[in-house]
ROLUMDREN-291225 format. One line per 8 residues: number of its first residue (from 0); for each residue x, y, z of N, C-alpha, C, O. Coordinates in nm, 2 decimals. Each point is the difference from the previous one (the first is absolute). Layout:
% residues N
NUM = X/Y/Z/X/Y/Z/X/Y/Z/X/Y/Z ~ ...
END
This chain:
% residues 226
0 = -24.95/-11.44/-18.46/0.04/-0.14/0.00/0.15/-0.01/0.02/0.08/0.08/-0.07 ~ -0.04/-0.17/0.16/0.15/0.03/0.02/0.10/-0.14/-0.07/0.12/-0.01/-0.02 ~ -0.24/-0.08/0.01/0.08/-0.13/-0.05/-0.07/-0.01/-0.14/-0.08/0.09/0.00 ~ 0.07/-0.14/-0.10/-0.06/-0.12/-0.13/-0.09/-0.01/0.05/-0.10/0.06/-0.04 ~ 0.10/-0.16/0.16/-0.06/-0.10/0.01/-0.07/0.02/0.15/-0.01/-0.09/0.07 ~ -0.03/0.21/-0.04/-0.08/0.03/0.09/-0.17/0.02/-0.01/-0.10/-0.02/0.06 ~ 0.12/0.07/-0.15/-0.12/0.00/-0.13/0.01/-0.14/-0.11/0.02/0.02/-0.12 ~ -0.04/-0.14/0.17/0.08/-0.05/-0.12/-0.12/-0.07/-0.14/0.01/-0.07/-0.10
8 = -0.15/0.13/0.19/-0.09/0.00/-0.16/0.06/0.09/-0.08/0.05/-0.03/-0.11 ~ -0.06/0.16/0.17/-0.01/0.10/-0.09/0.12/0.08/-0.08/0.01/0.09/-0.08 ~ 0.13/-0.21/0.16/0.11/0.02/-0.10/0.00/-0.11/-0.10/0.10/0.01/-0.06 ~ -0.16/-0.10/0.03/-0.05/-0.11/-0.05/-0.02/0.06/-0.17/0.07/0.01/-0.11 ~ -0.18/0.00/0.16/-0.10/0.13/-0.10/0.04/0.08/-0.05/-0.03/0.02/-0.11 ~ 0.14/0.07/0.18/0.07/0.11/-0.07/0.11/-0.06/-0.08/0.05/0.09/-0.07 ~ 0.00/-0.17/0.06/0.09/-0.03/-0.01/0.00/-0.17/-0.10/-0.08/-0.01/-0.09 ~ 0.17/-0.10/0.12/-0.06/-0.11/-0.05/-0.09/-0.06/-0.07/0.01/-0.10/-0.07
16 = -0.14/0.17/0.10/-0.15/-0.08/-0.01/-0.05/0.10/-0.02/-0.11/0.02/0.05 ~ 0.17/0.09/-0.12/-0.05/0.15/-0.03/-0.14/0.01/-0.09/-0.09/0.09/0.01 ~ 0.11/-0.25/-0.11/-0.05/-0.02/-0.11/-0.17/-0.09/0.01/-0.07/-0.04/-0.09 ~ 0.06/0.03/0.25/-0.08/-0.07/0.04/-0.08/0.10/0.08/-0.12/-0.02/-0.02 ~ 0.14/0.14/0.10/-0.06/0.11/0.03/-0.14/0.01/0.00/-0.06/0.02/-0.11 ~ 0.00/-0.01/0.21/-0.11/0.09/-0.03/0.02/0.10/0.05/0.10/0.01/0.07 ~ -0.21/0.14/-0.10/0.02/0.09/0.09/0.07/0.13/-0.05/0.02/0.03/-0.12 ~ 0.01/0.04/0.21/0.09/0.12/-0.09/0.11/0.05/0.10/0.02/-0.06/0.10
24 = 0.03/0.14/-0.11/0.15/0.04/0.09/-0.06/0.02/0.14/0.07/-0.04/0.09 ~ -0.19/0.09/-0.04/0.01/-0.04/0.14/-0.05/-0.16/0.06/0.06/-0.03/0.10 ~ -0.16/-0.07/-0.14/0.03/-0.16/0.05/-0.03/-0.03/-0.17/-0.03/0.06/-0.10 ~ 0.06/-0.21/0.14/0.01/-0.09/-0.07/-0.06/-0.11/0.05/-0.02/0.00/0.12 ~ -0.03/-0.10/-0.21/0.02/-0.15/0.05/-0.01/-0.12/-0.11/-0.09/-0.01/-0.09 ~ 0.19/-0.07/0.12/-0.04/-0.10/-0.10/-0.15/-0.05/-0.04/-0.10/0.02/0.06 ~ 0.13/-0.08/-0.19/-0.16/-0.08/-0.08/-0.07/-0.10/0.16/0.08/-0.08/0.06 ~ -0.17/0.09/-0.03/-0.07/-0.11/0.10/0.02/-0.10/-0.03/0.06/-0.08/0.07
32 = -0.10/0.04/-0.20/0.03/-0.15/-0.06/0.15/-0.02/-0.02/0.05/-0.09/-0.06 ~ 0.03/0.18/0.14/0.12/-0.08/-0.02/0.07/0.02/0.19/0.03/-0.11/0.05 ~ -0.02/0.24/0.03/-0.02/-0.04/0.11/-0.06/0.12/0.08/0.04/0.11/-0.05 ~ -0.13/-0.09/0.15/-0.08/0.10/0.04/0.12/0.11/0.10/-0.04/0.03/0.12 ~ 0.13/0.02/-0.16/0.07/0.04/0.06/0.00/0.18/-0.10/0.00/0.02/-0.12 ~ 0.01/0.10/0.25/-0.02/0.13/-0.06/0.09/0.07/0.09/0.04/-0.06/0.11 ~ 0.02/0.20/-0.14/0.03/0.04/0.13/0.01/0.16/-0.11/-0.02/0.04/-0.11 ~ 0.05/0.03/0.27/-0.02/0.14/-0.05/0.11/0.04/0.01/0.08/-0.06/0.07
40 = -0.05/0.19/-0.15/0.16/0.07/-0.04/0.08/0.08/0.14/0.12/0.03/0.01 ~ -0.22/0.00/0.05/0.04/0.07/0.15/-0.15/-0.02/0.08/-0.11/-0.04/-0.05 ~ 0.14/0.09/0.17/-0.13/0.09/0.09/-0.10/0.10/-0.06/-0.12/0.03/0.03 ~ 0.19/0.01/-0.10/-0.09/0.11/-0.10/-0.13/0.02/0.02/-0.06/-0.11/-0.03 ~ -0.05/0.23/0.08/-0.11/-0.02/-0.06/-0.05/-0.08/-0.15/-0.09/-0.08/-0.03 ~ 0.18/0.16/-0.05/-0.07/-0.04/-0.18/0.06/-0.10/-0.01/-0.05/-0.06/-0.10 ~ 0.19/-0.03/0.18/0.00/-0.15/-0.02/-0.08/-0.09/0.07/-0.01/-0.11/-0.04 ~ -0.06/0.15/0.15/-0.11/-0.09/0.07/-0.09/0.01/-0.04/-0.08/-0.08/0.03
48 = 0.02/0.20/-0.13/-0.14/0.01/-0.08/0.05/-0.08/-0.12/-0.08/-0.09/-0.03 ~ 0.16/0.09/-0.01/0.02/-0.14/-0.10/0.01/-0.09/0.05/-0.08/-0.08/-0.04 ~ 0.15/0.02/0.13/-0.03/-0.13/0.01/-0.11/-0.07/0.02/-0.03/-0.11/-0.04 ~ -0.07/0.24/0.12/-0.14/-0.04/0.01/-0.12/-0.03/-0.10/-0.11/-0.04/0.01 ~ 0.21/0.09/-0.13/-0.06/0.03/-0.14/0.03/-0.15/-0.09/-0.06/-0.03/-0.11 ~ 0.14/-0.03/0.17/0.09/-0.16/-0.10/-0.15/-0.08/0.04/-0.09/-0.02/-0.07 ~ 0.11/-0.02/0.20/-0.15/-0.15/-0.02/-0.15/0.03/-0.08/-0.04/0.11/-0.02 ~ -0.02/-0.23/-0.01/-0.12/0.01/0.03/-0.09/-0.02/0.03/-0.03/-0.12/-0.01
56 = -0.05/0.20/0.05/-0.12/-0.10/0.12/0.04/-0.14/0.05/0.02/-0.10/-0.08 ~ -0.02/0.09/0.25/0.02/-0.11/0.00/0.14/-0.10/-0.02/0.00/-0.12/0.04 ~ 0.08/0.17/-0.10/0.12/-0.02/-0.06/0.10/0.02/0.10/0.02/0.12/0.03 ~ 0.05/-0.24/0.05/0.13/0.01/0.08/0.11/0.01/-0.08/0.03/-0.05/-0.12 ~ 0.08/0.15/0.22/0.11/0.05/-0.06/0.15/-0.05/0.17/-0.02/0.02/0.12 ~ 0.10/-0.06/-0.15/0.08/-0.01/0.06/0.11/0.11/0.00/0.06/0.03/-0.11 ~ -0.03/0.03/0.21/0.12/0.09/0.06/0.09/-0.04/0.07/-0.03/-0.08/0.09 ~ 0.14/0.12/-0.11/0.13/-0.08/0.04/0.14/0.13/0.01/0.07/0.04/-0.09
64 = -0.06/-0.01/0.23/0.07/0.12/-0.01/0.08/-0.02/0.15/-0.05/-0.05/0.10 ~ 0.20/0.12/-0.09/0.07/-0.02/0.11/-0.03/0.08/0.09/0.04/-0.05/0.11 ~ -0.12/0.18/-0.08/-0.05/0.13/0.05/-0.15/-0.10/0.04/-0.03/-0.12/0.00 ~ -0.02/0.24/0.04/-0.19/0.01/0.07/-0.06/0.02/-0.15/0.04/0.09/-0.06 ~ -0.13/-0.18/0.00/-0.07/-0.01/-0.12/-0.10/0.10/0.07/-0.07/-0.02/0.10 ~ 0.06/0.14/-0.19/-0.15/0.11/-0.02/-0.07/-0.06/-0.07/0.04/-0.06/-0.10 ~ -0.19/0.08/0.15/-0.05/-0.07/-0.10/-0.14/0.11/-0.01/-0.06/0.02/0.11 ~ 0.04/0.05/-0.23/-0.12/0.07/-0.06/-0.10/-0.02/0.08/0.03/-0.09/0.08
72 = -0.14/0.12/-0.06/-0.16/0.08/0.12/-0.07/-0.12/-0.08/-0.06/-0.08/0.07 ~ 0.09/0.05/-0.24/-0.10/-0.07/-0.11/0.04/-0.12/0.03/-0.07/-0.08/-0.06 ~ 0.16/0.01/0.12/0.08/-0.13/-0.04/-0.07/-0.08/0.19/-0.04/0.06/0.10 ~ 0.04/-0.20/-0.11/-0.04/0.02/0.13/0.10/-0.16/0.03/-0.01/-0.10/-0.07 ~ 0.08/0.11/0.17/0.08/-0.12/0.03/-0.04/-0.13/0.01/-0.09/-0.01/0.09 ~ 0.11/-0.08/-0.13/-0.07/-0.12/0.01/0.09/-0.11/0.10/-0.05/-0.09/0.07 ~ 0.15/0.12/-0.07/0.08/-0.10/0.08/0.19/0.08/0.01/0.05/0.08/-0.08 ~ 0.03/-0.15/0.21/0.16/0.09/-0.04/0.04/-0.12/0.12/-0.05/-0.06/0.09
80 = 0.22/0.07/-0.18/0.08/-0.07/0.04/0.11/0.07/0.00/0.04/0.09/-0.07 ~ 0.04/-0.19/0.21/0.16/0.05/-0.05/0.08/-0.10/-0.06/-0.01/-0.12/0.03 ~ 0.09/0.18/-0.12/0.04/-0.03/-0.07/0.16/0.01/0.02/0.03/0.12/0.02 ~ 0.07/-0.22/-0.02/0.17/0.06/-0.05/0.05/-0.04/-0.11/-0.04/-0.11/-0.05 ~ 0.14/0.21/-0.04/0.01/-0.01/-0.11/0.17/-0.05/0.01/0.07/0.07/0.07 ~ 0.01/-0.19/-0.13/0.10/-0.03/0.05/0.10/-0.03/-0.13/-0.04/-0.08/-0.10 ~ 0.15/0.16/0.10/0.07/0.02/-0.13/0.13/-0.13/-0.01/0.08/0.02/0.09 ~ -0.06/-0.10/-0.15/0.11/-0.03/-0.05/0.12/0.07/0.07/0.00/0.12/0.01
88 = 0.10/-0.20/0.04/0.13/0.05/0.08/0.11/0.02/-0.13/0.07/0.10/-0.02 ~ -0.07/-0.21/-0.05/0.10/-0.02/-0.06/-0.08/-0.05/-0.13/-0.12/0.00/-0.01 ~ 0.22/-0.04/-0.13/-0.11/-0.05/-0.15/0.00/-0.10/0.03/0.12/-0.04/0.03 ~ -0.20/-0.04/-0.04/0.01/-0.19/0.02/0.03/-0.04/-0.12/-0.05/0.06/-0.09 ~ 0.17/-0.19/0.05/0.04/-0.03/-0.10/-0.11/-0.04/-0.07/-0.10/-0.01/0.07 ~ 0.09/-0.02/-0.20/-0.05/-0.08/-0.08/-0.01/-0.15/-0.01/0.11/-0.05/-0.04 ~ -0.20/-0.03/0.07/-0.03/-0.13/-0.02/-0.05/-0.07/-0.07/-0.08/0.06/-0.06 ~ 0.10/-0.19/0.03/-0.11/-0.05/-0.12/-0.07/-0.14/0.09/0.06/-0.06/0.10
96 = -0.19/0.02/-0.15/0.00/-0.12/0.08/-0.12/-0.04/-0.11/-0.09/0.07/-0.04 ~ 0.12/-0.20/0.00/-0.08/-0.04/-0.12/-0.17/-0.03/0.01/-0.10/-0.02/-0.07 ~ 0.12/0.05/0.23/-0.19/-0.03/0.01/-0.05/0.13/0.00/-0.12/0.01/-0.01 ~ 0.18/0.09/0.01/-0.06/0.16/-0.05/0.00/0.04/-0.13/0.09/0.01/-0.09 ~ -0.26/0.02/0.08/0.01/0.02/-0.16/-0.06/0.12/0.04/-0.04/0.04/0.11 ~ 0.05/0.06/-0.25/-0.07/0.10/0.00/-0.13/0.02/-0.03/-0.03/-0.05/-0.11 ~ -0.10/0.13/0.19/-0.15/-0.01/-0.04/-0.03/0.10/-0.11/0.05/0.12/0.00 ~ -0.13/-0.17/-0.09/-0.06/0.08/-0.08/-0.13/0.03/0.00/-0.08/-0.03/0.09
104 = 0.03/0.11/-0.23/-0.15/0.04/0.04/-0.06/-0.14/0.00/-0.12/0.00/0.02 ~ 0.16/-0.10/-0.03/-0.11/-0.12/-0.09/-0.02/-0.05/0.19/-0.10/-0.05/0.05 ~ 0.22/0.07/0.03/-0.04/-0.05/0.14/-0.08/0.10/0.07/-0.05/-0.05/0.11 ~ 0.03/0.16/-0.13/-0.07/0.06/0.05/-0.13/-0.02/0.11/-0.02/0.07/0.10 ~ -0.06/-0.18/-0.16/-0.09/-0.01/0.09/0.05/-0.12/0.13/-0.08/-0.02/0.09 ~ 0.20/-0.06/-0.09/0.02/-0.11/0.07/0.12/0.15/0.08/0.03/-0.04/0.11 ~ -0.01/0.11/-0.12/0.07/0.11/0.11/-0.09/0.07/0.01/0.04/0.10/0.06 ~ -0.15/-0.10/-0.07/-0.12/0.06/0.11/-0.05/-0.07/0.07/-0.05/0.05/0.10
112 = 0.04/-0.17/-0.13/-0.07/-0.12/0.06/0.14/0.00/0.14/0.00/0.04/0.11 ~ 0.07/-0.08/-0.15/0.09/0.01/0.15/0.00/0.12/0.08/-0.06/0.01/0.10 ~ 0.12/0.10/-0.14/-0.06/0.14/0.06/-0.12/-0.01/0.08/0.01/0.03/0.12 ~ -0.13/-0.05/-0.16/-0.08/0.01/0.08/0.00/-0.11/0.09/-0.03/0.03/0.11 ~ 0.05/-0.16/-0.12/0.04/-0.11/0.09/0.04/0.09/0.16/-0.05/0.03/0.10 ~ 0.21/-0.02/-0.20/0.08/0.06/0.12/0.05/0.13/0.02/0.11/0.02/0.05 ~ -0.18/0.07/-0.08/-0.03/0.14/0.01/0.13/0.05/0.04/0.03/0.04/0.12 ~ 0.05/-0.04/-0.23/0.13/0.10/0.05/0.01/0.13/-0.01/0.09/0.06/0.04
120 = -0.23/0.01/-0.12/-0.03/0.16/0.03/-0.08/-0.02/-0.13/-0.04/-0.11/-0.04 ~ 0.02/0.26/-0.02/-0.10/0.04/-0.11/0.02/-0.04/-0.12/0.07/0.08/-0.07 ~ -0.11/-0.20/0.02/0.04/-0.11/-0.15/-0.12/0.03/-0.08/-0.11/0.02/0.05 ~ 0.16/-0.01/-0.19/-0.12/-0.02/-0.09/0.06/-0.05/-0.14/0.12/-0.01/-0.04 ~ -0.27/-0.03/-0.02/0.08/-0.03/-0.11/0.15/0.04/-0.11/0.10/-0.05/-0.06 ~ -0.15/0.19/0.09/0.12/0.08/-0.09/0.13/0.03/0.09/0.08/0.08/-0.04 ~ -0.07/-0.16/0.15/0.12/0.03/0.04/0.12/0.02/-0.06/0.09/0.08/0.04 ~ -0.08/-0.18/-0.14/0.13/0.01/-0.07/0.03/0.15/-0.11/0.10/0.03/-0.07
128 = -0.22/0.02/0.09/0.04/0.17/-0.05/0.09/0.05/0.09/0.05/0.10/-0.05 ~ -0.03/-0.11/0.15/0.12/0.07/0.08/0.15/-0.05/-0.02/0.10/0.07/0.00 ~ -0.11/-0.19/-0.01/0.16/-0.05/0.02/-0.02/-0.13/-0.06/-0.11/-0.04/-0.05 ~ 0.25/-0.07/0.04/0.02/-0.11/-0.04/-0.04/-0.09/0.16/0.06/0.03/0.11 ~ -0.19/-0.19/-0.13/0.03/-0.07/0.10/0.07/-0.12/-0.01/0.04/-0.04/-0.11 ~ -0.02/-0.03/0.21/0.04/-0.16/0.00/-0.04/-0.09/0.07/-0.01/0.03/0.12 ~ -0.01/-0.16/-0.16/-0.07/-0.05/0.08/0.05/-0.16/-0.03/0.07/0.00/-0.10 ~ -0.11/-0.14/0.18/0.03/-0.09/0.00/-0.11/-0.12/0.02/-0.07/-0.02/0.10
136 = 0.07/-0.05/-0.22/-0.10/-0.09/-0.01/0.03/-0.16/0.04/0.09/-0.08/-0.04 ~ -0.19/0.05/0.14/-0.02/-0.16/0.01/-0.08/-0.10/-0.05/-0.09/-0.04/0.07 ~ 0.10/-0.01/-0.20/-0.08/-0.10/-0.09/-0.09/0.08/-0.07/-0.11/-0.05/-0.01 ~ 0.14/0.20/-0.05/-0.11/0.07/-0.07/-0.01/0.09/0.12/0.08/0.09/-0.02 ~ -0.13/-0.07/0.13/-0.04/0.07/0.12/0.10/0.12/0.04/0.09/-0.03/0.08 ~ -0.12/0.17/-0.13/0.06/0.09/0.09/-0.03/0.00/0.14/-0.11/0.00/0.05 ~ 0.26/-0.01/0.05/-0.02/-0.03/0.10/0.09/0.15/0.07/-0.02/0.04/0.11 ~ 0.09/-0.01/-0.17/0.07/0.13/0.01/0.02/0.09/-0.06/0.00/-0.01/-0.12
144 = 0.01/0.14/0.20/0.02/0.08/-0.12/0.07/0.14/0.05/-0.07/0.02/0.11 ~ 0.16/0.08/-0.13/0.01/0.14/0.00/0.04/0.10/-0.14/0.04/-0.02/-0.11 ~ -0.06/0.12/0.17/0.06/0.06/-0.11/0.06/0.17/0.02/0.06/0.03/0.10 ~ -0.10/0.05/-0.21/-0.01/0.18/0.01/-0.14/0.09/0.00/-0.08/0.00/-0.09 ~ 0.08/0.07/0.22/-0.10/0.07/-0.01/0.02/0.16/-0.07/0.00/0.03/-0.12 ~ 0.03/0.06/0.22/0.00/0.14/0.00/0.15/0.02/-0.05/0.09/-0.07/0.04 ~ -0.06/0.19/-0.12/0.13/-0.03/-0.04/0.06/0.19/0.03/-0.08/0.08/-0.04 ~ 0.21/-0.02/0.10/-0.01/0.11/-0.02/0.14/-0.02/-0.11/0.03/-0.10/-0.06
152 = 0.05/0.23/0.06/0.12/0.03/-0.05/0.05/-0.05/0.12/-0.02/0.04/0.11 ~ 0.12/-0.18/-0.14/0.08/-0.04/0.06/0.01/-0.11/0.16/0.08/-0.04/0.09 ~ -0.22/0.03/-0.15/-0.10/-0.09/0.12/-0.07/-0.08/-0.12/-0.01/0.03/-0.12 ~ -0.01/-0.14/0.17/-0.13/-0.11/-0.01/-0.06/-0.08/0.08/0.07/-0.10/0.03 ~ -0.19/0.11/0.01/-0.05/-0.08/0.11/-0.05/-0.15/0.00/-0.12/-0.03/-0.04 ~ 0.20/-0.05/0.10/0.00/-0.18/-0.04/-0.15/0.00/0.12/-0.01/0.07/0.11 ~ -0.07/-0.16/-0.16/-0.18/0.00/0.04/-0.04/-0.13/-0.04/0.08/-0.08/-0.05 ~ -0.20/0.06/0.08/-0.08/-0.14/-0.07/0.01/-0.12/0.09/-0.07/-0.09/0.00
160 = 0.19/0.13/0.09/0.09/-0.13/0.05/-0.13/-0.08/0.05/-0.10/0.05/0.07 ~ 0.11/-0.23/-0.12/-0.15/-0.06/0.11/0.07/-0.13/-0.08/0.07/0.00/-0.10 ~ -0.11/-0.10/0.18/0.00/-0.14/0.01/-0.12/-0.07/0.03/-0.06/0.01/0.11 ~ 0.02/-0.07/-0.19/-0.08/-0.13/0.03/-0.04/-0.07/0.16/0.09/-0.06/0.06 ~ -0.19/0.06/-0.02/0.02/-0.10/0.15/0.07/-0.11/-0.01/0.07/-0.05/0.09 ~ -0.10/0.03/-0.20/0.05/-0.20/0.00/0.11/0.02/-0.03/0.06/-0.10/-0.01 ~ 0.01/0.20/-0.02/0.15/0.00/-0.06/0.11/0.09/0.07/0.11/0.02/-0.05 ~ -0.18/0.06/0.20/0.08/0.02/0.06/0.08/-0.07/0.11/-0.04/-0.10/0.07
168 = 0.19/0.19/-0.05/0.08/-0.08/0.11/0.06/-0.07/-0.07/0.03/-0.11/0.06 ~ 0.02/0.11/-0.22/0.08/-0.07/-0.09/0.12/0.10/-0.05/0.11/-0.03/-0.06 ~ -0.15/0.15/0.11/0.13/0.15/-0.07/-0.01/0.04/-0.14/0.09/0.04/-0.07 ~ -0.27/-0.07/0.04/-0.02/0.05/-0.13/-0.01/0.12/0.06/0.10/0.05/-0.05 ~ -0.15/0.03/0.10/-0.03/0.16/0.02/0.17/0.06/0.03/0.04/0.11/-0.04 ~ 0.02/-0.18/0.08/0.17/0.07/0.05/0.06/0.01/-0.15/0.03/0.11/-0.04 ~ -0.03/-0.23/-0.04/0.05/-0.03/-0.14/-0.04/0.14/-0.06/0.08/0.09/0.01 ~ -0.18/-0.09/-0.06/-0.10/0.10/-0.04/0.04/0.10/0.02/0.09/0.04/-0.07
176 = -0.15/0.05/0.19/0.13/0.06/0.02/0.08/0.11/-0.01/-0.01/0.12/-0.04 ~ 0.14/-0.24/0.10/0.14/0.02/-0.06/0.01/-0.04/-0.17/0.10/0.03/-0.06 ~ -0.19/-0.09/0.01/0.01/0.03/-0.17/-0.04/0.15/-0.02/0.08/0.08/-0.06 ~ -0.20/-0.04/0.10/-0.05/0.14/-0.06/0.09/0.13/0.07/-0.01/0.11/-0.05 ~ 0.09/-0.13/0.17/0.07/0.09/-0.01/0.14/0.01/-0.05/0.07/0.10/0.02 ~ -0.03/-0.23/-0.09/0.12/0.02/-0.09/-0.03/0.04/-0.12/0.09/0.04/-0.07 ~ -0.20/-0.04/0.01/-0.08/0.03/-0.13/-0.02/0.18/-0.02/-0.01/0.07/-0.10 ~ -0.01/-0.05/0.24/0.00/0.18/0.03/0.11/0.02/-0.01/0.04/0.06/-0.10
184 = 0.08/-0.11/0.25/0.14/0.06/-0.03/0.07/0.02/-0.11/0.08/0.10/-0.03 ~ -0.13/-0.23/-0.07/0.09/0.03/-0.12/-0.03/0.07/-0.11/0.05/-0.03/-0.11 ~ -0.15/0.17/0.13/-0.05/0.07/-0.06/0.06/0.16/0.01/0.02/0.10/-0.06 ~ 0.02/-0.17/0.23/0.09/0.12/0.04/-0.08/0.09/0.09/0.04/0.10/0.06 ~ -0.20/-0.17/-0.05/-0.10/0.07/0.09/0.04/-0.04/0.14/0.07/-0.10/0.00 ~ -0.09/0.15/0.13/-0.02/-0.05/0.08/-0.14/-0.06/0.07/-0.10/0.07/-0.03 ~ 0.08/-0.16/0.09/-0.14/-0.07/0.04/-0.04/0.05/0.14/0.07/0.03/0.09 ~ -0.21/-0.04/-0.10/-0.08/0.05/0.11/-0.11/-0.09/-0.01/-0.04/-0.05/-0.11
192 = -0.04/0.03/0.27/-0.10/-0.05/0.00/-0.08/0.10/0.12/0.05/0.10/0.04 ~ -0.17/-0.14/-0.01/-0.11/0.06/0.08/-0.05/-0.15/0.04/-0.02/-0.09/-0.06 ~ 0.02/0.12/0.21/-0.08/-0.14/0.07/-0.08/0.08/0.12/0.02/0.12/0.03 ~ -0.11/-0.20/0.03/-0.10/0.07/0.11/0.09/-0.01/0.13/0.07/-0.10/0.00 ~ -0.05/0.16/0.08/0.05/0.03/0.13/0.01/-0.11/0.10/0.08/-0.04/0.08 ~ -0.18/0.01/-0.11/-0.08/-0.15/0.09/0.06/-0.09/-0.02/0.02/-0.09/0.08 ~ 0.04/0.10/-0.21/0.03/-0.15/-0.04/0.19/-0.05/-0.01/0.08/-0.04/-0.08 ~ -0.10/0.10/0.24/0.16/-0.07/0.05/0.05/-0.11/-0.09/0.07/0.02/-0.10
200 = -0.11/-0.11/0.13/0.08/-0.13/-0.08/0.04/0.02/-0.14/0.09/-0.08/-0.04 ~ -0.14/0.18/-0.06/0.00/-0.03/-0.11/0.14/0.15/-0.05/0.09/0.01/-0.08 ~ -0.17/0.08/0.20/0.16/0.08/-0.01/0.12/-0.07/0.06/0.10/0.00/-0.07 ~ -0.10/-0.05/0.16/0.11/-0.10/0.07/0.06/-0.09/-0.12/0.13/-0.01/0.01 ~ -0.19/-0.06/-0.10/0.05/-0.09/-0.14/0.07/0.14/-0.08/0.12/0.01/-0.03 ~ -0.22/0.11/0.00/0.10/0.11/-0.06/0.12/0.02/0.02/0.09/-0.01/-0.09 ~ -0.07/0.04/0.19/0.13/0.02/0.08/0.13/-0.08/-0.01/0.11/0.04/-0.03 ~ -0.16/-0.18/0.06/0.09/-0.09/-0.04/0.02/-0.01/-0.14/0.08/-0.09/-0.03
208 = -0.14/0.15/-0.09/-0.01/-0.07/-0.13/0.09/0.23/-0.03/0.00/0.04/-0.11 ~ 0.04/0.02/0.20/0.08/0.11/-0.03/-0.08/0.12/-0.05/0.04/0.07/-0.10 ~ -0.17/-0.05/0.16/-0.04/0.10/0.02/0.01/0.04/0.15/0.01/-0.06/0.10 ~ -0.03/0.25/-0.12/-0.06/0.04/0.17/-0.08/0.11/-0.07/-0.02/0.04/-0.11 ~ -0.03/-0.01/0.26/-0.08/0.09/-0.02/0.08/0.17/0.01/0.09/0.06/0.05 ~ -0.23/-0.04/-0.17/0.05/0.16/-0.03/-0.10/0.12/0.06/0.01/0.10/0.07 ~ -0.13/-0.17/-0.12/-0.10/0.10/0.12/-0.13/-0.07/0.04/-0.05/-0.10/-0.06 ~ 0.03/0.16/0.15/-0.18/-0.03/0.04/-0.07/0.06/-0.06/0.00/0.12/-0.01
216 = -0.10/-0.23/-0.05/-0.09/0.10/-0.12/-0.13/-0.02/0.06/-0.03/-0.09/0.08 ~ -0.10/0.20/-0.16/-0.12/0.01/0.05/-0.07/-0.07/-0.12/0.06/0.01/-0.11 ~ -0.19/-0.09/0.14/-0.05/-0.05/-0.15/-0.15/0.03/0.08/-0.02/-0.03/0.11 ~ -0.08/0.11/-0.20/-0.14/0.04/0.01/-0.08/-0.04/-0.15/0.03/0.05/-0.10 ~ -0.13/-0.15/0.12/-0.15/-0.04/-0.15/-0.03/0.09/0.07/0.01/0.02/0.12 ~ -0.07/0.06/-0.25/-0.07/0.13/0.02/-0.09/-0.05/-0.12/0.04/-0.08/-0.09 ~ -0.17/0.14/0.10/-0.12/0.02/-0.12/-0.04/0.13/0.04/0.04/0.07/0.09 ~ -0.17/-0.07/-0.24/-0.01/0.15/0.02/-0.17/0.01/0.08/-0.08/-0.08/-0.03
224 = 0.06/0.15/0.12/-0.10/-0.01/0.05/-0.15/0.00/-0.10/0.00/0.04/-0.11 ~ -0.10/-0.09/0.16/-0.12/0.00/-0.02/-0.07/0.11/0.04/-0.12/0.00/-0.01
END
């Protein structure tokens, strides 16, 4: 591994979210019920016999690596994308804006309920075991929301990001944000995200909001064969 964040499940796991682990020194992967993400410690034979050893039956695992993902004889691909992973240039100041509040467990199910709406990647109830989110309500109605996913030493990855249909093209998702990465900066972490390759437009808003990109990443759902 030459970066953090080339591996950046499995410096995750070792590291920050150490405490959330499954697995043993060759893979890991977080609890399912919080997000289906595993990755292995190298190429290794005895790290790809573990990783092959984390699911079960049936059970999708996401990989997310800047290299060619190996993937175990037992594990069988279900789907791959590319992926770029785009770092923070600079710390974005800190903001306040009174329509951002912070979500707790009690919102939990109204940030799944948008998640899956508008599918900004792998959401579940327990998301908020990873990081702090935020989000912005209209009349009762979460209509926005982002927050922290994967966290290493000296990284934290701002995620969740999704807007309402009816409430986009107002600069709730820009707001948002530029709130969640002044909330990182001033931790002293630097911010990272992961977006799909395909989706020009939404890296093009990155860019302008002072991210670039740092690498092209591979992402492979793998289960374990039948």
């Amino acid at each position: 591994m030459k970066h953090i964040l080339d591996r950046p499940i499995w410096s995750a796991l070792e590291t920050a979210h150490a405490d959330l682990a499954e697995g043993n020194e060759n893979a890991r992967r977080y609890p399912p019920s919080i997000v289906p993400f595993a990755a292995s410690a190298d190429d290794a034979p005895e790290s790809l016999d573990a990783l092959e050893e984390l699911p079960a039956p049936e059970e999708s695992m996401i990989l997310v690596e800047a290299g060619p993902i190996a993937i175990p004889p037992g594990l069988a691909i279900v789907t791959e994308a590319s992926v770029v992973q785009m770092v923070a240039e600079r710390p974005h100041e800190r903001i306040s804006d009174p329509r951002i509040e912070p979500l707790t467990e009690t919102d939990a199910a109204d940030m799944l309920a948008l998640a899956t709406l508008t599918k900004p990647g792998p959401f579940t109830l327990r998301a908020q075991s990873l990081g702090s989110f935020w989000g912005i309500r209209s009349e009762g109605r979460l209509v926005a929301m982002a927050g922290q996913r994967m966290r290493q030493t000296g990284f934290a990855e701002l995620s969740g990001l999704c807007t309402h249909p009816d409430f986009q093209g107002r600069g709730l998702g820009t707001r948002l944000f530029r709130f969640v990465a002044g909330e990182i900066a001033s931790t002293g972490d630097t911010a990272y995200l992961h977006a799909y390759a395909a989706n020009t437009s939404a890296i093009s808003l990155y860019e302008t909001q002072g991210f670039a990109l740092r690498s092209e990443m591979n992402m492979r759902v793998v289960k374990r064969r039948s």
